[in-house]
N, C-alpha and C positions, 0 to 999 in steps of 0.2 A: 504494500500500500504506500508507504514512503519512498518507494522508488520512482512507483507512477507520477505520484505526486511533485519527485523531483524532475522527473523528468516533462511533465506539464508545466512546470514554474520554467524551467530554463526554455522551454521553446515559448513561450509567452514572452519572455525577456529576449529573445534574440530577434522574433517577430515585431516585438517594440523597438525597437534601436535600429530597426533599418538593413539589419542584416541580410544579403540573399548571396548566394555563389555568385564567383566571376562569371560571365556571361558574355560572349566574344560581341563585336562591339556590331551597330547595326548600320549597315551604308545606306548612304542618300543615293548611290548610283548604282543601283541593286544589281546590273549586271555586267559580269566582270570576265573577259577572256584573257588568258595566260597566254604569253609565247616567250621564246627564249630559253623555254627550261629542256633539258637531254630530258628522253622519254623517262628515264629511272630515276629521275631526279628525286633527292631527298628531300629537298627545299621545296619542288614542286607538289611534290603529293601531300608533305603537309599544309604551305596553302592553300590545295584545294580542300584538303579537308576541315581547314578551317571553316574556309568558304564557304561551305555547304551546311557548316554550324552555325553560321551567321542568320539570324532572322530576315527569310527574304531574301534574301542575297540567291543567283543564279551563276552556272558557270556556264557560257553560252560555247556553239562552236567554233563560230565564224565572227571574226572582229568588226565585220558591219552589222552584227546584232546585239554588239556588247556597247552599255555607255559609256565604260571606260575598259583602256589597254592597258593591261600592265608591261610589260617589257621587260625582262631579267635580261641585263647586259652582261653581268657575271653573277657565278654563281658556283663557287669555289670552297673548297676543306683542303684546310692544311695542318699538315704534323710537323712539328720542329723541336729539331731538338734542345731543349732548354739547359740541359746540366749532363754530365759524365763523369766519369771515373775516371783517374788516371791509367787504366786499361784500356779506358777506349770504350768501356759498357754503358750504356743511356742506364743515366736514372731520374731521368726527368723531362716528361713531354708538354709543351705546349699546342693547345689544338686550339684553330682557329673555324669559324664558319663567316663567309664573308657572302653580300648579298647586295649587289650594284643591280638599279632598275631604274626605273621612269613609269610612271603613268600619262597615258596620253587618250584623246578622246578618239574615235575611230577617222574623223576626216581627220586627224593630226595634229589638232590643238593640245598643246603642252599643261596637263594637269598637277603635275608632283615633276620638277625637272631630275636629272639625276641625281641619285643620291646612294649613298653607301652605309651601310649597315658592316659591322664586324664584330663579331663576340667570340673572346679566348678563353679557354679552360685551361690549368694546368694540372698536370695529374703526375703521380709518382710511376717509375716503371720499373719491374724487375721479370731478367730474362727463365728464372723459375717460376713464375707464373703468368705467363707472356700469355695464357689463351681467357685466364680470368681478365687482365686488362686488355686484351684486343675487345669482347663482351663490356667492360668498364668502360673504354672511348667510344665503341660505340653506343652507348645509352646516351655517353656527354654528346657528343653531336646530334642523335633523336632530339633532346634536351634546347642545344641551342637552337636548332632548325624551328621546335614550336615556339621557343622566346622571339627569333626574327618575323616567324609568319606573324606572330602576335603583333609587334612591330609595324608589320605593312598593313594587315587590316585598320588599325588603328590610325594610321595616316592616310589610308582609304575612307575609313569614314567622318575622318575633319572635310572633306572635298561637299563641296553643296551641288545643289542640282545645277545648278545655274551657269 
């Protein structure tokens, strides 16, 4: 009985304070075609998947039915190596996810000019457990890829109709 109770008081109180989950953001130019991205793009299949979680929002197929272009100029992941042993062995990577675009309107009015996005992780590396961390940088780049999609929608939906 006091658990119910507890747990009716606290969603009472998170309902009053205005609380709701993140909610991807909702565009004024609801339909949006991609180009620029390699078909297996990382970058690409998470913005559309964003995209398609966006309220209203369409991914159309053809850029004369889209209100706005997006354009990935690049769309690049890099490994570097950040630190070594004096053998010569990495024990320390830095990973980058870098994400150059433009939005433009389909007759080619310039919406968002180019712009660059880049986000680094660094991560520790050791070559006895080289298949745990290949599985570990790959989640950090999963990771950055939804922090940049977030990025672009979010500058997508500052754009007005107009």
């Amino acid at each position: 009985m006091r658990r119910r109770l507890f747990v009716l008081a606290t969603a009472a109180v998170l309902t009053g304070c205005g609380f709701q989950l993140r909610r991807p953001p909702e565009l004024q130019l609801k339909r949006v075609f991609l180009t620029g991205f390699d078909a297996y793009s990382p970058m690409g299949d998470e913005l559309r998947r964003q995209l398609r979680a966006s309220p209203g929002a369409v991914l159309t197929e053809t850029a004369a039915e889209a209100d706005v272009v997006l354009d990935a100029l690049e769309d690049a992941r890099e490994q570097v190596v950040a630190a070594s042993t004096a053998a010569g062995q990495v024990r320390e990577l830095t990973l980058r996810a870098r994400l150059r675009f433009k939005a433009r309107t389909p007759a080619g009015r310039e919406l968002i000019a180019p712009a660059e996005l880049v986000l680094s992780r660094d991560v520790s590396y050791s070559e006895t457990s080289a298949l745990a961390k290949e599985q570990e940088i790959a989640l950090l780049f999963r990771s950055m890829h939804t922090d940049l999609a977030a990025q672009v929608l979010r500058r997508l939906a500052a754009l007005g109709p107009g």
